[in-house]
N, C-alpha and C positions, 0 to 999 in steps of 0.2 A: 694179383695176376690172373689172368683166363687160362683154362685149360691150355698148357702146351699142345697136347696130341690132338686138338681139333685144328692144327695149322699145316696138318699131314694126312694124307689118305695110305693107306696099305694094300698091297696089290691082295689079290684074292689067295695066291700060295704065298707065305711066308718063309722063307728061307729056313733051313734049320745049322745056323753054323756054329766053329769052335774056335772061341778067341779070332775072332777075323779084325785084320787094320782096316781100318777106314780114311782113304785119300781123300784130300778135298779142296776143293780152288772155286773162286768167287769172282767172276769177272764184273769188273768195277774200279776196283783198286788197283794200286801200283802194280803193275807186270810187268815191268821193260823189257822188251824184245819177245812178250808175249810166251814168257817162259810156263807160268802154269798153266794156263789155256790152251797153248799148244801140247804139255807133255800129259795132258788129261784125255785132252781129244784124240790124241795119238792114242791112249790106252782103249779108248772106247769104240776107233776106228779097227783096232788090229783086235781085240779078242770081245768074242763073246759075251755078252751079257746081258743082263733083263732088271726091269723095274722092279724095285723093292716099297718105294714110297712114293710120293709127288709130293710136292709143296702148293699150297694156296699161293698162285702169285699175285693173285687180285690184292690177297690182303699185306702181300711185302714190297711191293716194287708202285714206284710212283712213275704211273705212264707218259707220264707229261714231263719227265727230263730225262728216260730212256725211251724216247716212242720206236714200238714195234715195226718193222716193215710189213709194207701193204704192198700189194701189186695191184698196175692200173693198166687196163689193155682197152683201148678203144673208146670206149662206153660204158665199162663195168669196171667191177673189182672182182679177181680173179683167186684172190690168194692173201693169205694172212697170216705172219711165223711165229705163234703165238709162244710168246717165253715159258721155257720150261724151267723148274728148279726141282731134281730128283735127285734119290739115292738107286742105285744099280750095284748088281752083283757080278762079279766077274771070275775068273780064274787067271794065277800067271801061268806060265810058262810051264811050273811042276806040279799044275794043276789043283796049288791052291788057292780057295778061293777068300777073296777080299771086295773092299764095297766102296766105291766111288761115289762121291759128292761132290756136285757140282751145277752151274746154273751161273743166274745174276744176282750180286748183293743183294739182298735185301734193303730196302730204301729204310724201311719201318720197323716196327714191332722187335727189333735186334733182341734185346730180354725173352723176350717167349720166342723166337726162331732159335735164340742158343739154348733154350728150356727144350724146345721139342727135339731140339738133334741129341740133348744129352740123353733125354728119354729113348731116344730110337736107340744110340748106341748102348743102352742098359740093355733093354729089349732084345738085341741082336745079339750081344756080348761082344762086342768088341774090347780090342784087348789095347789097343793103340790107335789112335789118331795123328795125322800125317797133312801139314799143308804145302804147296809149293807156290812163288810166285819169283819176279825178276825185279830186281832194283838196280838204277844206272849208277855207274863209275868211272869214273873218270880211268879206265883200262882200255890196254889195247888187245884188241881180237886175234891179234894173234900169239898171244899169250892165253893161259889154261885161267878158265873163267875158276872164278873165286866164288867161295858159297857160304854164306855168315849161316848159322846155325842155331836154334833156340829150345828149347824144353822145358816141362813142366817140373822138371828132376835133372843137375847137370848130369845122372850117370847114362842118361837116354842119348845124349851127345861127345859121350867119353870125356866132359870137363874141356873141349875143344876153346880155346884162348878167343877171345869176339874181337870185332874190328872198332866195336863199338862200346862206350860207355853207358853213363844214365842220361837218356836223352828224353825227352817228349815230342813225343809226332798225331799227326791224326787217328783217329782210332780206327779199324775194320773189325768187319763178321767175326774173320778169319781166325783176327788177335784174339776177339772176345770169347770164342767158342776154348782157344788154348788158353785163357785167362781162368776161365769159369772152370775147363776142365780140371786143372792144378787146383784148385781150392778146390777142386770133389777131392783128388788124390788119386787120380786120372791120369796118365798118361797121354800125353801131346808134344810133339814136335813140328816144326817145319823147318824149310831151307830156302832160303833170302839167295838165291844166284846173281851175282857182280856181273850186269851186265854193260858194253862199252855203250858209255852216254850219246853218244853218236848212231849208233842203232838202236836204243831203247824205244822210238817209233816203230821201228820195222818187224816183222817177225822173223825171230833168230832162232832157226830151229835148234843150234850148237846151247841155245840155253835150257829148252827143254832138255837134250840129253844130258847134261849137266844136274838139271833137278831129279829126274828118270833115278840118276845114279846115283844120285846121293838117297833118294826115298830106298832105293835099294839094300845100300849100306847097312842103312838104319831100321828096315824093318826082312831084308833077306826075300821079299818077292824079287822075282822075277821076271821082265817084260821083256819082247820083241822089238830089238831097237834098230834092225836093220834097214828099214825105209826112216827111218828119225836117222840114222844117219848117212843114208844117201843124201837126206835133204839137209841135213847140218853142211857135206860138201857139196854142194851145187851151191848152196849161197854161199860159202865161204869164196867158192874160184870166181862167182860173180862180182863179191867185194877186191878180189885182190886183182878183178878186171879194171874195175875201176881204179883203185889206188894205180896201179900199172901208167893210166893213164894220164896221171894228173902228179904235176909236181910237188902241188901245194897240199894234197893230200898222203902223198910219200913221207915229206918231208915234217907233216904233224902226227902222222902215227909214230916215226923213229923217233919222237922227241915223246911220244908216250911210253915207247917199249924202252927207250933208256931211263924217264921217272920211274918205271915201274922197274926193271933191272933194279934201279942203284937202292931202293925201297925192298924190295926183296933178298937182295944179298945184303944187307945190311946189319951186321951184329948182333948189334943194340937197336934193332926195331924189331916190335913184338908181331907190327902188321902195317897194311899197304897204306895205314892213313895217322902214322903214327906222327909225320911233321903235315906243313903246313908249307911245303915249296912250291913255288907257282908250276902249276900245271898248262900245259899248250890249252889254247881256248876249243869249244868244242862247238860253237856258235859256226866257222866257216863249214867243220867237217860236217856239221847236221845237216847243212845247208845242200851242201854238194850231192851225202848221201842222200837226202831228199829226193834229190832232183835224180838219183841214179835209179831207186826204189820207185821213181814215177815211171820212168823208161820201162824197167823190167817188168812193171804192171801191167805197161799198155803191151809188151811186146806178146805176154802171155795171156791177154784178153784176145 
């Protein structure tokens, strides 16, 4: 393997911290409702913070199936948003500080980008790593979003009951960075938020605060969630403008909020996907929502 650290530059001051978590989200991968993206960007819109490292994205990212935007005015080119992938340092709310990762998957080189991030967080000492993203479920929104939970240790997740078995899925960064960490004897966690399959297109800011609060739980920072949830309610009253309006959409969420009721208070079920009873389709409501999330786009352009 090549050097990890030549896949990273260092800003000219180095930080000097103690035991700091490191958050981190990859946009690429599954998000639904753009839950880490959003509760990232949210951190790095509301508090302070600065470059700690860069990534090479020449040598991670394959430009020919995420091409960059360019801008075209007249006769020229005027502008170009060249992909970043850094680490940043921030502070929350009791002004401790912690370190944000975040960018686009790595197309490439996955082995030596989880080598260098393990290297940085030697380097830095961090004391815990932290991912968040969104996966769809067949739930209704207006019921309290669900958050499957994972760690390199169950006692990082209080031994919390999963929704899930031994499965095989595609692989990410994400997994491989909390894979690789567990075998150092690292500490890593993330939080999988149940987003409803019918907005897992859209961006649902109720799932960021959802992720927000569970990284909180789990590692005791503390962030500014009051504009995450201004915006959590403003889409929520816009979805329930619509439902309001549409029979056909009333009438297949109560046929979610009663699967998920009788699933929930149910005894002898461990969790919301413990049988196997037919669920309303989600094919008409995507459809609708679509069409309601094209509205709201164009009204706010």
């Amino acid at each position: 393997m090549f050097d990890p650290t030549d896949l990273y530059r260092l800003a000219e001051e180095t930080p000097e911290l103690i035991d700091p978590v490191l958050v981190y989200h990859f946009d690429g991968f599954v998000d639904a409702g753009g839950a880490g993206r959003l509760a990232l960007g949210h951190l790095l819109a509301e508090l302070e913070h600065g470059v700690v490292a860069t990534f090479d994205v020449d040598r991670l990212l394959d430009y020919r199936s995420r091409r960059p935007t360019m801008t075209f005015d007249t006769d020229r080119w005027i502008g170009y948003e060249a992909p970043e992938l850094a680490l940043r340092q921030a502070r929350d709310l009791t002004g401790t500080p912690f370190l944000v990762l975040s960018g686009p998957e790595p197309d490439r080189e996955w082995e030596l980008f989880t080598a260098a991030v393990t290297s940085l967080a030697e380097r830095l000492g961090v004391s815990k790593m932290v991912t968040v993203h969104g996966i769809p479920m067949a739930v209704p929104h207006t019921r309290p979003l669900g958050v499957t939970s994972h760690a390199s240790r169950p006692e990082l997740i209080n031994s919390q009951v999963s929704a899930f078995g031994r499965v095989q899925v595609p692989g990410s960064v994400a997994a491989l960075l909390e894979y690789r960490m567990s075998e150092q004897g690292r500490d890593a966690l993330g939080y999988a938020v149940h987003v409803p399959h019918y907005l897992s297109q859209a961006e649902y800011p109720q799932a960021a605060v959802a992720a927000l609060e569970a990284v909180t739980r789990g590692t005791g920072l503390v962030f500014p969630m009051e504009n995450l949830h201004e915006a959590a309610r403003r889409t929520t009253s816009e979805i329930e403008e619509q439902i309001e309006s549409s029979a056909e959409l009333s009438s297949a969420i109560k046929g979610l909020e009663q699967q998920y009721d009788a699933f929930a208070g149910g005894e002898d079920r461990e969790n919301l996907m413990a049988e196997s009873t037919p669920m309303p389709t989600g094919d008409e409501l995507a459809a609708q929502f679509e069409a309601f999330l094209a509205e709201r786009d164009d009204r706010e352009g």
